[in-house]
Structures are given as C-alpha cells and as structure tokens.
mmCIF file of the N, C-alpha and C atoms, coordinates in Angstrom:
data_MODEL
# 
_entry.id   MODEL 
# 
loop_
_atom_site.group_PDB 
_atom_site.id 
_atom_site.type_symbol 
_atom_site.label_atom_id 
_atom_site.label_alt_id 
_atom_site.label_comp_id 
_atom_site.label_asym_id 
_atom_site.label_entity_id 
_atom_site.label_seq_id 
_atom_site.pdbx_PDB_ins_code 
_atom_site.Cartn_x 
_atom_site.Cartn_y 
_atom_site.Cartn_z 
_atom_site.occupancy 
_atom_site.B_iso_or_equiv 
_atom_site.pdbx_formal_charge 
_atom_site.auth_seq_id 
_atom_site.auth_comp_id 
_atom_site.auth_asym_id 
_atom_site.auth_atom_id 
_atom_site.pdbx_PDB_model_num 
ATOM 1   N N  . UNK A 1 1  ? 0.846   -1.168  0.000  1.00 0.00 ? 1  UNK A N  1 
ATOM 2   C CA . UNK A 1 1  ? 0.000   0.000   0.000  1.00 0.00 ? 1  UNK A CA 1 
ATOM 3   C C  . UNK A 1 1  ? 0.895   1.236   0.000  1.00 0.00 ? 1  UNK A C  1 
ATOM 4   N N  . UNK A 1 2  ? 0.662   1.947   -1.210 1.00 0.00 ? 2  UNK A N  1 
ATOM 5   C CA . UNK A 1 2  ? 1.510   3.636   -1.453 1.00 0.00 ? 2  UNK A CA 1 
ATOM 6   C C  . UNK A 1 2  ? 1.602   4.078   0.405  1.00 0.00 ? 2  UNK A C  1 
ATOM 7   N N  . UNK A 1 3  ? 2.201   5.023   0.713  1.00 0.00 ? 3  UNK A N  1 
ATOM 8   C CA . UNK A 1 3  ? 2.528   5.555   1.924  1.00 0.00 ? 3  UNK A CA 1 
ATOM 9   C C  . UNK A 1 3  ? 1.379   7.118   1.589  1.00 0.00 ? 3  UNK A C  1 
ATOM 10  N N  . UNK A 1 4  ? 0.780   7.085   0.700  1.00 0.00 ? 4  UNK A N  1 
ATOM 11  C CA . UNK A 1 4  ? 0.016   8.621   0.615  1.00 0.00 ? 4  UNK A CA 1 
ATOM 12  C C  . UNK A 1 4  ? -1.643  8.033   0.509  1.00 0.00 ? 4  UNK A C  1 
ATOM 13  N N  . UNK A 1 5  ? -1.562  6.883   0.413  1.00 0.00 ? 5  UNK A N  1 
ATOM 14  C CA . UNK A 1 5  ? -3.137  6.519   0.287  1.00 0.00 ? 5  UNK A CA 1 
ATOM 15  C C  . UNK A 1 5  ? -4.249  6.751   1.239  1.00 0.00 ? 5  UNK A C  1 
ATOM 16  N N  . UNK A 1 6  ? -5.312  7.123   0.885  1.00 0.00 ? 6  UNK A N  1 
ATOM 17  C CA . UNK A 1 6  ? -6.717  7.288   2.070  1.00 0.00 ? 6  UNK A CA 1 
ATOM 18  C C  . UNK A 1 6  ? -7.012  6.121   2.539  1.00 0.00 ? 6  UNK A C  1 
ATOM 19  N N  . UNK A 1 7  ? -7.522  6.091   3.733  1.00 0.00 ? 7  UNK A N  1 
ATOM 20  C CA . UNK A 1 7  ? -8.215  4.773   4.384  1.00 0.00 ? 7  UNK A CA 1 
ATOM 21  C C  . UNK A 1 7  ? -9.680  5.102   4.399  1.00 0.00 ? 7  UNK A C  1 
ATOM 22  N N  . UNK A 1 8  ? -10.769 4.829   4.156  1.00 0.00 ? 8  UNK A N  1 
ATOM 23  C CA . UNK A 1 8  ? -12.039 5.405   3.987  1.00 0.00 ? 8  UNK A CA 1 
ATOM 24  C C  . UNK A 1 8  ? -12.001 4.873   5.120  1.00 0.00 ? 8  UNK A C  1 
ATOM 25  N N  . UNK A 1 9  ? -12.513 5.866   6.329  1.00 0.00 ? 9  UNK A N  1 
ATOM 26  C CA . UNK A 1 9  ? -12.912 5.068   7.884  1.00 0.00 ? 9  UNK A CA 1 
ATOM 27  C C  . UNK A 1 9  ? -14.406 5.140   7.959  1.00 0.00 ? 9  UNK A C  1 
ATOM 28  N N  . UNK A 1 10 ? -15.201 5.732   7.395  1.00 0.00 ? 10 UNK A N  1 
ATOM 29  C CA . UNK A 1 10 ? -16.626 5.489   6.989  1.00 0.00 ? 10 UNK A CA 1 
ATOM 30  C C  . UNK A 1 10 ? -17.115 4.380   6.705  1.00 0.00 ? 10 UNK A C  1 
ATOM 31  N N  . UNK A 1 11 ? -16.556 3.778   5.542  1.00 0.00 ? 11 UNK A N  1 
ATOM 32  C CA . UNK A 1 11 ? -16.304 2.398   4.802  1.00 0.00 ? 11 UNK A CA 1 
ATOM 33  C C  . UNK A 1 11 ? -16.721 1.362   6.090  1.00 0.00 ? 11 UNK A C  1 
ATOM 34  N N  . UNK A 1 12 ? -15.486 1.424   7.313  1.00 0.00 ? 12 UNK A N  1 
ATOM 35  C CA . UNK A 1 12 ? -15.654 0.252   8.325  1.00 0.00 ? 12 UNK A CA 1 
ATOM 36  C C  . UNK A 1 12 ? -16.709 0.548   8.833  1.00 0.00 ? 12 UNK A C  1 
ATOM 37  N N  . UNK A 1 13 ? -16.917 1.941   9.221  1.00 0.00 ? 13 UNK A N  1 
ATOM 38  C CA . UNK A 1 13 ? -17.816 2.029   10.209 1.00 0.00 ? 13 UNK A CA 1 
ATOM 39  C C  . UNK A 1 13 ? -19.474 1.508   9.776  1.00 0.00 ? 13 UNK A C  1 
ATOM 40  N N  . UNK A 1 14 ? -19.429 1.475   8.754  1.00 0.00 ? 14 UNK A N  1 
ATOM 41  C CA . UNK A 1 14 ? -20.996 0.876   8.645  1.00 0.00 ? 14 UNK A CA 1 
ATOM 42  C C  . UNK A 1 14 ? -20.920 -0.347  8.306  1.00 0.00 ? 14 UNK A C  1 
ATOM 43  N N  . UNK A 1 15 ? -19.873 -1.213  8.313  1.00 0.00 ? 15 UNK A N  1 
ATOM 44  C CA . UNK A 1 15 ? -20.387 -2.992  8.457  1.00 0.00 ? 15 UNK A CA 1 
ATOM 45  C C  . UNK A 1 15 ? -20.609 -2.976  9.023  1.00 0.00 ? 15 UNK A C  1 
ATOM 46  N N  . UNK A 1 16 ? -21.984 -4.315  9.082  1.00 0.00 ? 16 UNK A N  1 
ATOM 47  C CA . UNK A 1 16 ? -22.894 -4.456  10.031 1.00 0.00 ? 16 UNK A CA 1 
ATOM 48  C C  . UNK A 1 16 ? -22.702 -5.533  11.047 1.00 0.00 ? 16 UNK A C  1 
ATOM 49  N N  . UNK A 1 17 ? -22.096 -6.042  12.287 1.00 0.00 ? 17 UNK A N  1 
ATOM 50  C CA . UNK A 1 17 ? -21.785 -6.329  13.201 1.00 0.00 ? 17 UNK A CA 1 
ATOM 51  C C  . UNK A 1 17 ? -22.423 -6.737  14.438 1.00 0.00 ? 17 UNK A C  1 
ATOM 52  N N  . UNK A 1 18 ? -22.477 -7.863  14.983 1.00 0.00 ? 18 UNK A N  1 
ATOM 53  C CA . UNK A 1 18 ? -23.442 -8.297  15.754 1.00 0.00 ? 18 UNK A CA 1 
ATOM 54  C C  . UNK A 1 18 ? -22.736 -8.459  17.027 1.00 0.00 ? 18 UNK A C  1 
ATOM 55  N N  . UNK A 1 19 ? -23.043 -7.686  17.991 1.00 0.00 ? 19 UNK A N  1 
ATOM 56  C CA . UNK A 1 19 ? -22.619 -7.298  19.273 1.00 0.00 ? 19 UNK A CA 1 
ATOM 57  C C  . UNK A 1 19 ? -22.542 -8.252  19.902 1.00 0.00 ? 19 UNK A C  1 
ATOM 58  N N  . UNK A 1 20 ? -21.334 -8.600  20.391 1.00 0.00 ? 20 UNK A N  1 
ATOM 59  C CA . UNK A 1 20 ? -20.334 -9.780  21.245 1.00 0.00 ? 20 UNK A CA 1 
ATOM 60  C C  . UNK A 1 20 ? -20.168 -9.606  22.659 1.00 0.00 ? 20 UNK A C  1 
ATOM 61  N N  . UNK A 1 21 ? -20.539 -10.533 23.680 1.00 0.00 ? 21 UNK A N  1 
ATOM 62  C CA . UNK A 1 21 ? -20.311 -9.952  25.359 1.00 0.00 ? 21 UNK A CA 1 
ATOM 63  C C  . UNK A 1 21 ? -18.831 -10.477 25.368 1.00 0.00 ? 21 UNK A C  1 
ATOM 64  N N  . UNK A 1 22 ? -18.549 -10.375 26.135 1.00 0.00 ? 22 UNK A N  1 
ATOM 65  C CA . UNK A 1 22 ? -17.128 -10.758 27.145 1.00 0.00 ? 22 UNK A CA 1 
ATOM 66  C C  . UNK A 1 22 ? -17.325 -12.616 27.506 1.00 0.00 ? 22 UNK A C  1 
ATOM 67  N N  . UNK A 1 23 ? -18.927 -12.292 27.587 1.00 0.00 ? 23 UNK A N  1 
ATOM 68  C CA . UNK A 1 23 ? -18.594 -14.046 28.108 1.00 0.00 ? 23 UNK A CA 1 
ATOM 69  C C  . UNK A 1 23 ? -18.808 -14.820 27.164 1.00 0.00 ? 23 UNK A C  1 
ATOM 70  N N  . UNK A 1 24 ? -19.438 -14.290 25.869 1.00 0.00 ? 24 UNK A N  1 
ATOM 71  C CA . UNK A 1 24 ? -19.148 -15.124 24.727 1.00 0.00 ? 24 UNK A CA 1 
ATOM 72  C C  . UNK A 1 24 ? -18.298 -15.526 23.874 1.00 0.00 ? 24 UNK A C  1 
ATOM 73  N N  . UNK A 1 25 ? -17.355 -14.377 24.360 1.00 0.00 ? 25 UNK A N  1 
ATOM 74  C CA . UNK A 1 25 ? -15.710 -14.415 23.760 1.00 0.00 ? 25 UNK A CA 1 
ATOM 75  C C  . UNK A 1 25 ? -15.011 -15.263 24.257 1.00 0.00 ? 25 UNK A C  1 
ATOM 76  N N  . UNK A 1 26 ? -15.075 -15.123 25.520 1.00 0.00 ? 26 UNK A N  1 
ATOM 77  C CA . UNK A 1 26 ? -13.946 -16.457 26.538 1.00 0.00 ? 26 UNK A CA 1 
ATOM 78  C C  . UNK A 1 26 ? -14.656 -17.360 26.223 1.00 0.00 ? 26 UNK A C  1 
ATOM 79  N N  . UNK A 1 27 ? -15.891 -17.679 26.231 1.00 0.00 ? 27 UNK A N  1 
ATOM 80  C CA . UNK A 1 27 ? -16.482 -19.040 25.858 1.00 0.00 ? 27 UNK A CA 1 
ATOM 81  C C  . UNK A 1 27 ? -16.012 -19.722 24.597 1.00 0.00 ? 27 UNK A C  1 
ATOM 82  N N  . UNK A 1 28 ? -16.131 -18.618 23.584 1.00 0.00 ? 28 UNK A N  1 
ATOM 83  C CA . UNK A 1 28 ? -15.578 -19.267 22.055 1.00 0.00 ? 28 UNK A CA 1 
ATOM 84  C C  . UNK A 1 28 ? -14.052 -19.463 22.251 1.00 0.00 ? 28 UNK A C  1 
ATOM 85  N N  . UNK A 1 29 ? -13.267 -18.882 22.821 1.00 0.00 ? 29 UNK A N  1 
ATOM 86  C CA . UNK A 1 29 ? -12.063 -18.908 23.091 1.00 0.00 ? 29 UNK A CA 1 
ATOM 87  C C  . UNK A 1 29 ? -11.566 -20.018 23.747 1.00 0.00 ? 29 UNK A C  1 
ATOM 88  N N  . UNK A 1 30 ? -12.185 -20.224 24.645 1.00 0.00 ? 30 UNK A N  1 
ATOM 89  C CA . UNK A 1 30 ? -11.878 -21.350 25.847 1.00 0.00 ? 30 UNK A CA 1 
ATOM 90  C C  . UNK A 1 30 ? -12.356 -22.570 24.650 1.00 0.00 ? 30 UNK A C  1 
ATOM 91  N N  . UNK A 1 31 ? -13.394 -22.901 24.270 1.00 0.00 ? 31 UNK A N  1 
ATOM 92  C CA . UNK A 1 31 ? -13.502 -23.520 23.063 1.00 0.00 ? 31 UNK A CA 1 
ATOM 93  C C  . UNK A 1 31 ? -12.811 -23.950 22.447 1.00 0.00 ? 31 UNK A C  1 
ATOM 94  N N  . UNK A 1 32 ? -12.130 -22.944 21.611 1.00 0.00 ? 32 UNK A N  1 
ATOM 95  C CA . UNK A 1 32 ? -10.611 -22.980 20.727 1.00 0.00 ? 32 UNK A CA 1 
ATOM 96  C C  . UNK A 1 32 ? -9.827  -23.772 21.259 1.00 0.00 ? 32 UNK A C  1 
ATOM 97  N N  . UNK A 1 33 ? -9.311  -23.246 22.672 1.00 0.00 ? 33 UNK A N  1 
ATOM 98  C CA . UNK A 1 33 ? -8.336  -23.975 23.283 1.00 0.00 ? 33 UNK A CA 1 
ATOM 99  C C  . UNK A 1 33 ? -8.338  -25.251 23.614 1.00 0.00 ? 33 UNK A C  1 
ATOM 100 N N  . UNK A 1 34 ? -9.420  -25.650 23.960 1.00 0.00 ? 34 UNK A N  1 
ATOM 101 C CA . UNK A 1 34 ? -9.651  -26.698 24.572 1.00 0.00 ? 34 UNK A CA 1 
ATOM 102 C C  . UNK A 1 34 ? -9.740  -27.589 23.636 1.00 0.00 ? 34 UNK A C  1 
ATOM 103 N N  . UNK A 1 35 ? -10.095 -27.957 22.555 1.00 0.00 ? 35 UNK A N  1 
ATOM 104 C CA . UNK A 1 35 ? -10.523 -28.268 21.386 1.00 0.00 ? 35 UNK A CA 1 
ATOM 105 C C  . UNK A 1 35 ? -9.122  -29.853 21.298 1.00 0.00 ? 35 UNK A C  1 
ATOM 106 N N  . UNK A 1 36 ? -9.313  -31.203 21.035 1.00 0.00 ? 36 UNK A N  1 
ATOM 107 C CA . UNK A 1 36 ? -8.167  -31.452 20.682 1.00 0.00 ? 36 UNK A CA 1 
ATOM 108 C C  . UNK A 1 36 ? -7.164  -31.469 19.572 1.00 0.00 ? 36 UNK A C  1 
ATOM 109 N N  . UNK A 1 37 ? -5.918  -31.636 19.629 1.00 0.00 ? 37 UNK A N  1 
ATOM 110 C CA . UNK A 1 37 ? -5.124  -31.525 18.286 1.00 0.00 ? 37 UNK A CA 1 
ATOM 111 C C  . UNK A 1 37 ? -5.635  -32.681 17.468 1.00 0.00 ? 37 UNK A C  1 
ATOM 112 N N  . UNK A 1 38 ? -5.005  -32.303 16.758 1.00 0.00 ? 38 UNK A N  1 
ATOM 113 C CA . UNK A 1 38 ? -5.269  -33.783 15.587 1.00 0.00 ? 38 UNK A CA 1 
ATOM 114 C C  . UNK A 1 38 ? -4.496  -34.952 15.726 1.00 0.00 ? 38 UNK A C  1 
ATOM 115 N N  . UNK A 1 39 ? -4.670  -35.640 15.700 1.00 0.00 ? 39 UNK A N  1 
ATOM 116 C CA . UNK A 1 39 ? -3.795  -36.879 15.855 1.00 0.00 ? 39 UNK A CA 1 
ATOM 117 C C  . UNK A 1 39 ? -2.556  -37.151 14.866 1.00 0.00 ? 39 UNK A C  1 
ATOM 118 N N  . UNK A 1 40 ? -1.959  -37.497 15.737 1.00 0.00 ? 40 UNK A N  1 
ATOM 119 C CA . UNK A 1 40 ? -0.519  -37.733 14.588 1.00 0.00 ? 40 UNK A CA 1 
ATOM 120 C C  . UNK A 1 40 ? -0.491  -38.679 14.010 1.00 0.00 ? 40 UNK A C  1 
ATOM 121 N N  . UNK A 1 41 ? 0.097   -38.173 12.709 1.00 0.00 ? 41 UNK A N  1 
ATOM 122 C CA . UNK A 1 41 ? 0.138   -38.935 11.179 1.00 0.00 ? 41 UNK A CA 1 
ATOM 123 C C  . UNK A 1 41 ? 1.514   -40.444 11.648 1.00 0.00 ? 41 UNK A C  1 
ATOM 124 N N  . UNK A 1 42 ? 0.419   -41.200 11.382 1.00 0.00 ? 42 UNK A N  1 
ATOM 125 C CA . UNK A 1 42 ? 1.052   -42.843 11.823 1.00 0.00 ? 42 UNK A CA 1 
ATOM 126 C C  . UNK A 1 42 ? 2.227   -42.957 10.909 1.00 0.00 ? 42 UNK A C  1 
ATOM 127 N N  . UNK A 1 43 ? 3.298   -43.581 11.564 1.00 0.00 ? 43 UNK A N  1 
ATOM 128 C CA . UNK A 1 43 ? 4.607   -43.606 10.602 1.00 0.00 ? 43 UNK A CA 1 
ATOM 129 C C  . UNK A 1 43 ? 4.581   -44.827 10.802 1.00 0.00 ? 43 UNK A C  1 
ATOM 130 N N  . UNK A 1 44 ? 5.224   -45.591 9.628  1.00 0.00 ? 44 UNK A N  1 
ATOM 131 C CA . UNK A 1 44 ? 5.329   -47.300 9.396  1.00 0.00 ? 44 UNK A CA 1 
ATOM 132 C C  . UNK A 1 44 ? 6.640   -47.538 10.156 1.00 0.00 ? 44 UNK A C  1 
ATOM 133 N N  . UNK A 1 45 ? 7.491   -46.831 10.370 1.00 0.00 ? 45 UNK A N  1 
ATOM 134 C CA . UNK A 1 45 ? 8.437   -46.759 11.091 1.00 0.00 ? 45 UNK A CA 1 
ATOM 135 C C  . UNK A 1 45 ? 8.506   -47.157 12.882 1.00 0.00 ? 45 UNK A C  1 
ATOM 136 N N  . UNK A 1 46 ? 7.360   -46.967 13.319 1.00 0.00 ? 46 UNK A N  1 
ATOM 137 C CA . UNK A 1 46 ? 6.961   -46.995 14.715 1.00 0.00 ? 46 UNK A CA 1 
ATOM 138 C C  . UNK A 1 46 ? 6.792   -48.777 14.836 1.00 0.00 ? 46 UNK A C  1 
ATOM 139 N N  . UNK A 1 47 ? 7.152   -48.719 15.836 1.00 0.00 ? 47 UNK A N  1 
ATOM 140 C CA . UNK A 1 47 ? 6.761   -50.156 16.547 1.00 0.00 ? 47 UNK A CA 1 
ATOM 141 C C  . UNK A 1 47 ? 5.495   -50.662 16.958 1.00 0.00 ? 47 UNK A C  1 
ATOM 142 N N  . UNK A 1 48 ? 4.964   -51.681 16.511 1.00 0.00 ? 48 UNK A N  1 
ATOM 143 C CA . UNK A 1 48 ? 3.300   -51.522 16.400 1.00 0.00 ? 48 UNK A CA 1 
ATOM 144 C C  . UNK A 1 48 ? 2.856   -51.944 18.367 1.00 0.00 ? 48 UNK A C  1 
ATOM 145 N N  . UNK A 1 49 ? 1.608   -51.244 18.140 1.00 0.00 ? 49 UNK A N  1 
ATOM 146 C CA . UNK A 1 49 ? 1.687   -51.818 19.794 1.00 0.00 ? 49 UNK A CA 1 
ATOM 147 C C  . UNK A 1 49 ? 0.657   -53.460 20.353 1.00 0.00 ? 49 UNK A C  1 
ATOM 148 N N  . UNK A 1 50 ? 0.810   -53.502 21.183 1.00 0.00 ? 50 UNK A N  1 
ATOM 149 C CA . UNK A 1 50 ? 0.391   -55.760 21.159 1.00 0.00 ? 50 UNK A CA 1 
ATOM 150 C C  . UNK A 1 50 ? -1.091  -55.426 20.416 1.00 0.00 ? 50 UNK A C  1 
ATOM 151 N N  . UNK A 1 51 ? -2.246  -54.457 20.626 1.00 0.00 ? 51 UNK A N  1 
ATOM 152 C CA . UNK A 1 51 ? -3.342  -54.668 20.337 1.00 0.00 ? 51 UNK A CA 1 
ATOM 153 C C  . UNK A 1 51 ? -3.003  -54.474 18.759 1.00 0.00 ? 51 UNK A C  1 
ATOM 154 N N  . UNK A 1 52 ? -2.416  -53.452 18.424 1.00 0.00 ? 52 UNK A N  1 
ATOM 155 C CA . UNK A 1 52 ? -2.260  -53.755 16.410 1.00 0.00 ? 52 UNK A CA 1 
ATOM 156 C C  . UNK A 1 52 ? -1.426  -55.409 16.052 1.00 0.00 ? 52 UNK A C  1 
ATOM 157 N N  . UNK A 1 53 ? -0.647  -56.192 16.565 1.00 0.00 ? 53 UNK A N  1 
ATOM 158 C CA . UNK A 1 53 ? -0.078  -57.179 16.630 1.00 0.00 ? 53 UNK A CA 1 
ATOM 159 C C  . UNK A 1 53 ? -0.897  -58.181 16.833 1.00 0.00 ? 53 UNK A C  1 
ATOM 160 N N  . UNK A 1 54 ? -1.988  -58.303 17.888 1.00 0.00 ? 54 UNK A N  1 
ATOM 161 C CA . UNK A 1 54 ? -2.771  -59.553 17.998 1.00 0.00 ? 54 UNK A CA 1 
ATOM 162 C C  . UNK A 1 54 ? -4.267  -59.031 17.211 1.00 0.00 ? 54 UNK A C  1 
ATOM 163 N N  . UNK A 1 55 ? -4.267  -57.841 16.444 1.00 0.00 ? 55 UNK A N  1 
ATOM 164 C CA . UNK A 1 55 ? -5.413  -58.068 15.287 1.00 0.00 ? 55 UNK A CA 1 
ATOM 165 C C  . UNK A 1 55 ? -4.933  -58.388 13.805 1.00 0.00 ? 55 UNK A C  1 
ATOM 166 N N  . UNK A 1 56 ? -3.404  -58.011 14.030 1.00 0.00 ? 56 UNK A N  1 
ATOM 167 C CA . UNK A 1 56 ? -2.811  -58.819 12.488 1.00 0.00 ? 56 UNK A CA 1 
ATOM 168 C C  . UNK A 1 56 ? -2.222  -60.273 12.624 1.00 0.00 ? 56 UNK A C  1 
ATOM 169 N N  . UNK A 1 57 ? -2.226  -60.437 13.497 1.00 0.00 ? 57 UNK A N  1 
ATOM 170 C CA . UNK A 1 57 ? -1.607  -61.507 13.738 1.00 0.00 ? 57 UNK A CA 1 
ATOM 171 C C  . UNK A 1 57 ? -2.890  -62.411 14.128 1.00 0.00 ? 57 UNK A C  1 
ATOM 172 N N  . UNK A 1 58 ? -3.528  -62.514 14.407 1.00 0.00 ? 58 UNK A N  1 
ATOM 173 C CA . UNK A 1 58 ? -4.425  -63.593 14.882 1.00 0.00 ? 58 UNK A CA 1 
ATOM 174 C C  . UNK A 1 58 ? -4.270  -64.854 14.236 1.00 0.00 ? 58 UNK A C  1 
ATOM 175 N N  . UNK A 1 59 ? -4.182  -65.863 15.427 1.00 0.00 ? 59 UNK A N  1 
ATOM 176 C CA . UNK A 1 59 ? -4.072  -67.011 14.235 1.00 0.00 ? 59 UNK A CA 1 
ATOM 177 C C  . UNK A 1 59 ? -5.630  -67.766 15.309 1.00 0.00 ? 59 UNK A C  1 
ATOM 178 N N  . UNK A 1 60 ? -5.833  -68.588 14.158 1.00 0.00 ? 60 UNK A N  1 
ATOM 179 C CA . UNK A 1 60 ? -7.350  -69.455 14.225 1.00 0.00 ? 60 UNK A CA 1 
ATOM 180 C C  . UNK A 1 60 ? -7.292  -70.960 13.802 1.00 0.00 ? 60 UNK A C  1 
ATOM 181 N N  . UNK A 1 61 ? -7.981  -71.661 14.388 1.00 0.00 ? 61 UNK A N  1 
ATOM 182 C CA . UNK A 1 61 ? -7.874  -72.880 13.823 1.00 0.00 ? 61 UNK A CA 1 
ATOM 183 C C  . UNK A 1 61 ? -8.839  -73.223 12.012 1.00 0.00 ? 61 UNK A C  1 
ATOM 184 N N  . UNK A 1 62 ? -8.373  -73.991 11.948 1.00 0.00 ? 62 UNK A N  1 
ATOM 185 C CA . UNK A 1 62 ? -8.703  -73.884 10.259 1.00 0.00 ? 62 UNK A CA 1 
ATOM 186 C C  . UNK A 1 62 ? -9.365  -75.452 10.229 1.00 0.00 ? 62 UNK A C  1 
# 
C-alpha cells in the first residue's frame, strides 16, 4: 500500500456487526483452546503396539 493513500474510515464504520459480550468471547475462546489436536500422522516406522499385533496376527484354527 503507497505511503500517501486514504483509508475510507466510513467504509468500516458501517459494516454491520453483531454485538459480542465478554462471556461469549472467553467461551468461544476457551472452546478454541480446549478443542483437541489432531492426531498424529502414523509412521510405518513406529513399533506396532500388542493390540495392532494380535489383530494382524491372529491365528485361528482352520
């Protein structure tokens, strides 16, 4: 943005905007946070653990 340009502050002032309390903010916020991560992307590299081992492994009588 040029260093001589106008900012129309009119412009902002009339989007239309739906009035937010304090406790709906920490609520959505606390939300956010709390929220869990995503689970990490399984590497074939890892050592499988006994329950992935005794569902590939199962043996059965035939």
């Amino acid at each position: 943005m040029a260093k001589n340009a106008k900012i129309d502050l009119d412009a902002f002032a009339e989007t239309e905007r739906d009035p937010v309390t304090r406790d709906e903010f920490e609520s959505a916020m606390g939300q956010m946070i709390s929220h869990p991560a995503k689970p990490a992307t399984r590497s074939e590299n890892r050592e499988p653990t006994r329950e992935e081992l005794s569902r590939r492994w199962k043996f059965s009588r035939r």
